[in-house]
C-alpha positions as CSV (number, residue, x, y, z in Angstrom):
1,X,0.0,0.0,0.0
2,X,1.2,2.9,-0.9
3,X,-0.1,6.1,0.4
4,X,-0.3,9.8,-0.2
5,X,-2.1,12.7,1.8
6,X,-3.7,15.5,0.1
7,X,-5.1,18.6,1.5
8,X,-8.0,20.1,0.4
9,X,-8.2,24.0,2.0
10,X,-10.8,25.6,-0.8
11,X,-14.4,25.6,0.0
12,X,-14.6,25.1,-3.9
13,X,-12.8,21.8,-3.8
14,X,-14.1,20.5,-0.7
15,X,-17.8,20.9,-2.6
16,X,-16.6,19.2,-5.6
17,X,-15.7,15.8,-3.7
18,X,-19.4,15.2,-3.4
19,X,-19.6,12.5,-5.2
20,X,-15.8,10.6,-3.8
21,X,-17.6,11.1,-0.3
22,X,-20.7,9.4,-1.1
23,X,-18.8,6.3,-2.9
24,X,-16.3,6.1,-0.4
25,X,-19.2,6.4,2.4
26,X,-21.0,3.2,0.7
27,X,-18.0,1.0,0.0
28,X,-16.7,1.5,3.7
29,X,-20.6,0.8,4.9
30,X,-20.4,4.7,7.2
31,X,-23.3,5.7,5.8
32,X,-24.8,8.2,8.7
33,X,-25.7,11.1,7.9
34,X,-22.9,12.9,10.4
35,X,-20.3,11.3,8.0
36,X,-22.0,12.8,4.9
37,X,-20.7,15.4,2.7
38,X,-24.1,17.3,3.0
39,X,-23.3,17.3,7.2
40,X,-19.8,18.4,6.8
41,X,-20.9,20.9,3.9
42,X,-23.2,22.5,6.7
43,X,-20.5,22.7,9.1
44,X,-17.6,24.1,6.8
45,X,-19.9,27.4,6.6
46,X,-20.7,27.6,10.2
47,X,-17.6,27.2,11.6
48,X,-16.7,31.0,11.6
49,X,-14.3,33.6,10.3
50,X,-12.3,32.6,13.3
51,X,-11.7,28.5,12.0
52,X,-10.5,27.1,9.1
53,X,-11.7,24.1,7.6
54,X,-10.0,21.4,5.8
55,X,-10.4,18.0,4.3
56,X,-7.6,15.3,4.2
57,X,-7.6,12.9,1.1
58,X,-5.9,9.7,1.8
59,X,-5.1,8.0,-1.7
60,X,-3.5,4.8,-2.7
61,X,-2.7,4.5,-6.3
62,X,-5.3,7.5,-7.0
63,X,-8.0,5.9,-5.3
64,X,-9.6,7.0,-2.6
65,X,-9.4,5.4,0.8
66,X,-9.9,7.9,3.5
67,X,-11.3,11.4,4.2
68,X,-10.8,13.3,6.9
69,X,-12.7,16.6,7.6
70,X,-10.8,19.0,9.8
71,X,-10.7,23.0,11.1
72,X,-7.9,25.2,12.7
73,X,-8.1,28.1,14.9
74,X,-5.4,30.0,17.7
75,X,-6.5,30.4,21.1
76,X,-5.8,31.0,24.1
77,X,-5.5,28.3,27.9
78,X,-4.5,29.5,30.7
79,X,-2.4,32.3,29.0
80,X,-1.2,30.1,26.5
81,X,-0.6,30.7,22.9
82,X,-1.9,27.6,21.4
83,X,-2.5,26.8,17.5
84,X,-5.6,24.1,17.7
85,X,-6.1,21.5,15.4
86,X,-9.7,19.7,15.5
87,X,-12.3,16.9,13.5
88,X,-14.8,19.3,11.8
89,X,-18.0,19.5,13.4
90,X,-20.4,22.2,14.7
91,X,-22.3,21.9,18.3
92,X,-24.6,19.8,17.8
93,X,-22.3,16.6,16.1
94,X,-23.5,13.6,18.0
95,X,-20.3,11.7,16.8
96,X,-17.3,11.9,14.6
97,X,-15.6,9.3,12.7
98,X,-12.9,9.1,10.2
99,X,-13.9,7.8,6.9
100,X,-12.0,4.4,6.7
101,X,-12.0,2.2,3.6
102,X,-10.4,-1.0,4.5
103,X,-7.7,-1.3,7.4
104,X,-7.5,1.4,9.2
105,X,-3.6,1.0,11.0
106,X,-1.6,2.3,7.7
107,X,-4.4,4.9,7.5
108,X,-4.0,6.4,10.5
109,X,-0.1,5.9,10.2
110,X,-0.2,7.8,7.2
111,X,-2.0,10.9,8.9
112,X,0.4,10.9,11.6
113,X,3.3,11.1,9.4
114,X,1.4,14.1,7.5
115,X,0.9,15.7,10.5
116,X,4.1,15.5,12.1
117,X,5.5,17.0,9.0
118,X,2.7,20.0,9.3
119,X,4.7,23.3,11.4
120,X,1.0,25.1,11.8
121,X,-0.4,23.2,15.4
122,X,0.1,22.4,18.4
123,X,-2.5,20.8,19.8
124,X,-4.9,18.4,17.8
125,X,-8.4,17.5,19.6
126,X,-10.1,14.1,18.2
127,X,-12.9,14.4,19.8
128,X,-16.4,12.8,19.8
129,X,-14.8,9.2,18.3
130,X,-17.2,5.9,19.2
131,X,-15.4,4.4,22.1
132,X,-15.8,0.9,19.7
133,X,-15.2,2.8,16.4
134,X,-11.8,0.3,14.6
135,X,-10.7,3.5,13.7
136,X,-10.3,4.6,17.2
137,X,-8.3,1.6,18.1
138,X,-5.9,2.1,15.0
139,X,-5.3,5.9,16.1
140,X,-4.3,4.6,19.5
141,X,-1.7,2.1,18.1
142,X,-0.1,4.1,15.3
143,X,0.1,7.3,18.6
144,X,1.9,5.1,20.7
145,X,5.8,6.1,21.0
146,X,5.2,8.4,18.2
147,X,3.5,11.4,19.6
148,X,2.8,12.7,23.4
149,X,-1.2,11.9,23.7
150,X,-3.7,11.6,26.1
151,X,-7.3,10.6,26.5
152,X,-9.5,13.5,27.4
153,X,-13.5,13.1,29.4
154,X,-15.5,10.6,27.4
155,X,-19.0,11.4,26.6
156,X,-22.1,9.3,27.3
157,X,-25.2,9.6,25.0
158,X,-28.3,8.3,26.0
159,X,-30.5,5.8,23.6
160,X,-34.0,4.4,24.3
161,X,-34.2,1.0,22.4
162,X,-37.0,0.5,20.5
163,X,-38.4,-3.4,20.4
164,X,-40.7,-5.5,21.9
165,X,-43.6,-3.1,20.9
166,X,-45.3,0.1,23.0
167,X,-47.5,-1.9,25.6
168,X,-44.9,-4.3,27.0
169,X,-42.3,-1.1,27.2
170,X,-44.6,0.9,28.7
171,X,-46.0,-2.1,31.7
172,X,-42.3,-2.3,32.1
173,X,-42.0,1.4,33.5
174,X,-42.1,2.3,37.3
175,X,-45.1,3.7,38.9
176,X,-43.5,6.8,39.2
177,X,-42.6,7.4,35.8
178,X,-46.3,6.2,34.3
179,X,-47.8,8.7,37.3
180,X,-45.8,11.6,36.5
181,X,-46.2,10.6,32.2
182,X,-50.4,11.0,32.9
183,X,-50.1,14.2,35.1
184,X,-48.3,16.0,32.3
185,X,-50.7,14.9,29.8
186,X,-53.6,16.2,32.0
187,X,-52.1,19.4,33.0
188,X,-51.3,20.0,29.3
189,X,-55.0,18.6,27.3
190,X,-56.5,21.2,30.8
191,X,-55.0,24.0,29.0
192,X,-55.7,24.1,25.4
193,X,-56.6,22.5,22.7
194,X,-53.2,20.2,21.6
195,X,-51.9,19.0,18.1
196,X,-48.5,17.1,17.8
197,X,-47.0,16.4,14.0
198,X,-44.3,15.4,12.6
199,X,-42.5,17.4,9.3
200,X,-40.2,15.2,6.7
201,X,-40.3,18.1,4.7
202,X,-38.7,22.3,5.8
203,X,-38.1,24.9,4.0
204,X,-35.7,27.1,5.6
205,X,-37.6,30.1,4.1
206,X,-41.1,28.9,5.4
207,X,-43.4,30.1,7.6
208,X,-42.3,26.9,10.0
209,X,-39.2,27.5,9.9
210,X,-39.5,31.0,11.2
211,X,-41.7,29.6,13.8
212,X,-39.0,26.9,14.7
213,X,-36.7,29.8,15.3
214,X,-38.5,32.1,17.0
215,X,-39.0,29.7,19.9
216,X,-35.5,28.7,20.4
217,X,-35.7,32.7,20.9
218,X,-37.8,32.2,23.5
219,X,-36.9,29.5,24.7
220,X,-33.8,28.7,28.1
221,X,-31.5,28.7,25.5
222,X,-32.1,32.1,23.7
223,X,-31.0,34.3,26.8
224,X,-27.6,32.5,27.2
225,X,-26.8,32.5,23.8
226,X,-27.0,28.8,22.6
227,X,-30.1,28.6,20.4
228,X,-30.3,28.0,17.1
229,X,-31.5,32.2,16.9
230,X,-28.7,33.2,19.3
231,X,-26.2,31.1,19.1
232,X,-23.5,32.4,16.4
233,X,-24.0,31.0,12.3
234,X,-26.9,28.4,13.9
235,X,-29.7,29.8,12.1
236,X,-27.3,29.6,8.8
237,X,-26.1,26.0,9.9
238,X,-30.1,24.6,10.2
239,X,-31.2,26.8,7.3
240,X,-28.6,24.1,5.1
241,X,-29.1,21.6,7.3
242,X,-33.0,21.3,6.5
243,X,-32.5,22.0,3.0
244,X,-30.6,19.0,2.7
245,X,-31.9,16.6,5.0
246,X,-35.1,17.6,3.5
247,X,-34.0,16.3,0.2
248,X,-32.2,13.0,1.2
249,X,-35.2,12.0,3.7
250,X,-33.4,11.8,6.9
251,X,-35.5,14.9,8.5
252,X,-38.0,14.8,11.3
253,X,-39.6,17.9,12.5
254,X,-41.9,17.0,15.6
255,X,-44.3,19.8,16.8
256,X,-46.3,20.2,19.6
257,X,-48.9,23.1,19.8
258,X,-51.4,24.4,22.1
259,X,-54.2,26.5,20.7
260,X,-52.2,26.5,17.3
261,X,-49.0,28.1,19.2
262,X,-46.2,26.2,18.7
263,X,-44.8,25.5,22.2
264,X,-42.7,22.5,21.9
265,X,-40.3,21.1,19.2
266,X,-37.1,18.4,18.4
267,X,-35.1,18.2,15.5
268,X,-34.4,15.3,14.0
269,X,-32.4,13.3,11.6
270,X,-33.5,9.4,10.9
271,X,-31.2,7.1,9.2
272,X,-31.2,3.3,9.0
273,X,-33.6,2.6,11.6
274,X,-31.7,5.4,13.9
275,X,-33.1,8.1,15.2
276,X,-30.9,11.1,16.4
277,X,-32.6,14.6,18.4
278,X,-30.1,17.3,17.9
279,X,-32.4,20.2,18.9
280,X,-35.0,20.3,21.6
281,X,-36.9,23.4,22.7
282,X,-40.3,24.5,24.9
283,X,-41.8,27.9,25.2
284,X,-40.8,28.9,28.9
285,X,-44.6,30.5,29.4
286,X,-46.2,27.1,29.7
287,X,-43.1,25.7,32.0
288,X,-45.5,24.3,34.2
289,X,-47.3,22.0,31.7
290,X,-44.1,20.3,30.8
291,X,-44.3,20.7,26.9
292,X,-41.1,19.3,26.0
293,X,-41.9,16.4,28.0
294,X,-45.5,15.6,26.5
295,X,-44.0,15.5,23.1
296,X,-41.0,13.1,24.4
297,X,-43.6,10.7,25.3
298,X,-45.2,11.3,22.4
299,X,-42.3,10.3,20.0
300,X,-41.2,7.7,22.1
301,X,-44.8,6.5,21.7
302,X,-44.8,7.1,17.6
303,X,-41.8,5.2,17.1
304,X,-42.4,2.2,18.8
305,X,-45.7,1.6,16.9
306,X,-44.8,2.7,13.8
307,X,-42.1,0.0,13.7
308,X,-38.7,0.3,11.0
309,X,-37.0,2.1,13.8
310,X,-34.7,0.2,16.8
311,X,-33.3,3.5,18.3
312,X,-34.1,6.8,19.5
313,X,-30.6,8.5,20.6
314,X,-31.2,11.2,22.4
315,X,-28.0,13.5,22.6
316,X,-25.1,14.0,24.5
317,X,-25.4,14.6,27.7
318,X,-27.7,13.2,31.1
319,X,-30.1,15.1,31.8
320,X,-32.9,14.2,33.8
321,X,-35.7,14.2,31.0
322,X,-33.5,11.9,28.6
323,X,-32.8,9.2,31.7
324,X,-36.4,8.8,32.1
325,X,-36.5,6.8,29.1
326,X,-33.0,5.4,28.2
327,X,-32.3,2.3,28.1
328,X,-28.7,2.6,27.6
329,X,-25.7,5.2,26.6
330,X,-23.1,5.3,24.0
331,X,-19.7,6.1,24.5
332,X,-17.6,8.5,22.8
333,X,-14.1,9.5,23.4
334,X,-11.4,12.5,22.8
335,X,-8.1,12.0,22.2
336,X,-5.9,15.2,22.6
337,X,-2.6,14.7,20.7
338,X,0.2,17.1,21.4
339,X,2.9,18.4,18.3
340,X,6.2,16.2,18.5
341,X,8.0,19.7,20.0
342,X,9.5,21.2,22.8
343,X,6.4,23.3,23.2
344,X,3.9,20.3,22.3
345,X,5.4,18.5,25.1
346,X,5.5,21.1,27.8
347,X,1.7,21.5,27.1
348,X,1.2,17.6,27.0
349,X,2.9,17.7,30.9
350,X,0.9,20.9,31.6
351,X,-2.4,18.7,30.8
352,X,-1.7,15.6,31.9
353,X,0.6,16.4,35.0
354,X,0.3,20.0,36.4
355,X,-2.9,20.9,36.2
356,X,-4.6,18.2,37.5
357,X,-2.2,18.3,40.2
358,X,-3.3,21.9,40.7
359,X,-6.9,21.1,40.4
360,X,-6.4,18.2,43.1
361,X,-4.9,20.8,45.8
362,X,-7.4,23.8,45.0
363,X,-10.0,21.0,46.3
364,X,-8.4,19.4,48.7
365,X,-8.2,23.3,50.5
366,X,-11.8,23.9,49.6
């Protein structure tokens, strides 16, 4: 095998390997949509004036074996000059994983040689990798001895599975949770008139789409800054993100509204008999009826008797509402590998030495 990296810096090239994506997508079977060119293609414009994107083309012979989507910024830790290298992603990536034909060791090999030939980082964050991903595995190897690395906090996802049908699920649940389930759903059909649906189909410059928007405004998330109308080059990011998950029918829109005011919503995208929430949001004036949580129950309830689907993942992160139903979590991980360098290295010690020790005494002294 013989192997050479190529990097693709243009927005203009990045768009034209449509088509190498999507055939190298199918003949490595890493067909979610969060490996797609259309996800990446939404996250190359939302990253920010501030981050660079870039795509790495592993070839062998001229033939594609490996794509690796990746962005660059400078910042600053703890007074720290520090040039970051990162996978490509945008806030609301569930998972990352590296685009892999075949074996992955002389792969990942081959990007570590490319890498430590590169003079612009020093710091590179692979985060958000499957903690049973073969990739993962193959990073780890080819690091070892080569490069100062480390394993950073590992993320836990929660998933509901979906089999057995509704009824035995449901007679399965705790008193509790069943009690709490029919209070909601009398508080909430007490104070209006209620309609749920479900959307496969949004255009970014319809009326539901300005509706979407304008409750994320309203919504927890609006005053601090992290919904999709606050939250820096979101609105742009879901604008492309429907447009194309509309067309390749991985989108699902669920609404909930109360007197024909839209009060609760999650976004969506369904793949493979997966179904992934990456955007949840209630009105906070009708905090008390629980909202958010009637239309939880009544997805959860949709999917398991509509059949085709054994998942409902739920997001990173354990919250409360999500632990009500889960029946399980994934795993992801983030490696944090450090620039063979003088500099690299002292960082690497800073992170994996110092500052914990730091962190350690700071609570021991309360």
């Amino acid at each position: 095998m013989s192997l050479r990296v190529r990097r693709i810096e243009s927005e203009a090239e990045f768009l034209s390997l449509a088509l190498t994506w999507s055939d190298l997508a199918a003949r490595s079977g890493q067909t979610s949509p969060f490996l797609s060119h259309d996800w990446f293609a939404c996250c190359w414009s939302a990253v920010g004036p501030a981050r660079r994107p870039e795509v790495l083309l592993v070839e062998d012979g001229g033939h594609t074996v490996a794509l690796v989507p990746l962005m660059r910024w400078r910042e600053s830790r703890r007074g720290l000059p520090i040039r970051r290298l990162a996978l490509l992603e945008c806030p609301d990536t569930p998972f990352i994983d590296l685009l892999v034909e075949g074996d992955a060791r002389p792969i990942m090999a081959a990007l570590l040689d490319h890498l430590a030939q590169r003079g612009d980082w020093d710091v590179a964050s692979l985060q958000k990798l499957p903690v049973a991903a073969p990739t993962l595995k193959a990073l780890e190897s080819s690091l070892a001895g080569r490069f100062p690395w480390r394993r950073a906090d590992a993320s836990l996802s929660p998933f509901l599975a979906i089999e057995g049908g509704w009824e035995p699920f449901w007679k399965g649940t705790s008193q509790r949770f069943k009690k709490t389930a029919r209070n909601i759903q009398n508080r909430l059909e007490r104070a209006g008139r209620v309609r749920v649906e479900e959307h496969t189909l949004l255009d970014p410059e319809g009326p539901l789409f300005a509706e979407l928007v304008e409750l994320t405004r309203r919504s927890w998330k609006g005053a601090r800054g992290v919904a999709i109308a606050t939250m820096p080059n979101m609105h742009g990011f879901f604008a492309e993100l429907s447009r194309r998950a509309s067309a390749r029918g991985w989108l699902s829109l669920w609404t909930l509204r109360l007197d024909d005011r839209l009060v609760a919503m999650e976004y969506q995208l369904r793949d493979g008999g997966r179904v992934n929430a990456l955007r949840a949001d209630f009105d906070p004036a009708h905090r008390e009826i629980s909202p958010g949580s009637a239309l939880n129950f009544a997805i959860a309830r949709a999917l398991f008797e509509r059949g085709g689907v054994h998942e409902y993942d739920m997001g990173p992160g354990l919250n409360e509402y999500k632990l009500r139903w889960a029946t399980g979590n994934h795993e992801a991980v983030h490696l944090v590998v450090y620039r063979p360098t003088a500099y690299g290295r002292l960082l690497h010690l800073l992170d994996s030495r110092v500052w914990p020790a730091v962190r350690r005494v700071r609570e021991r002294l309360g």
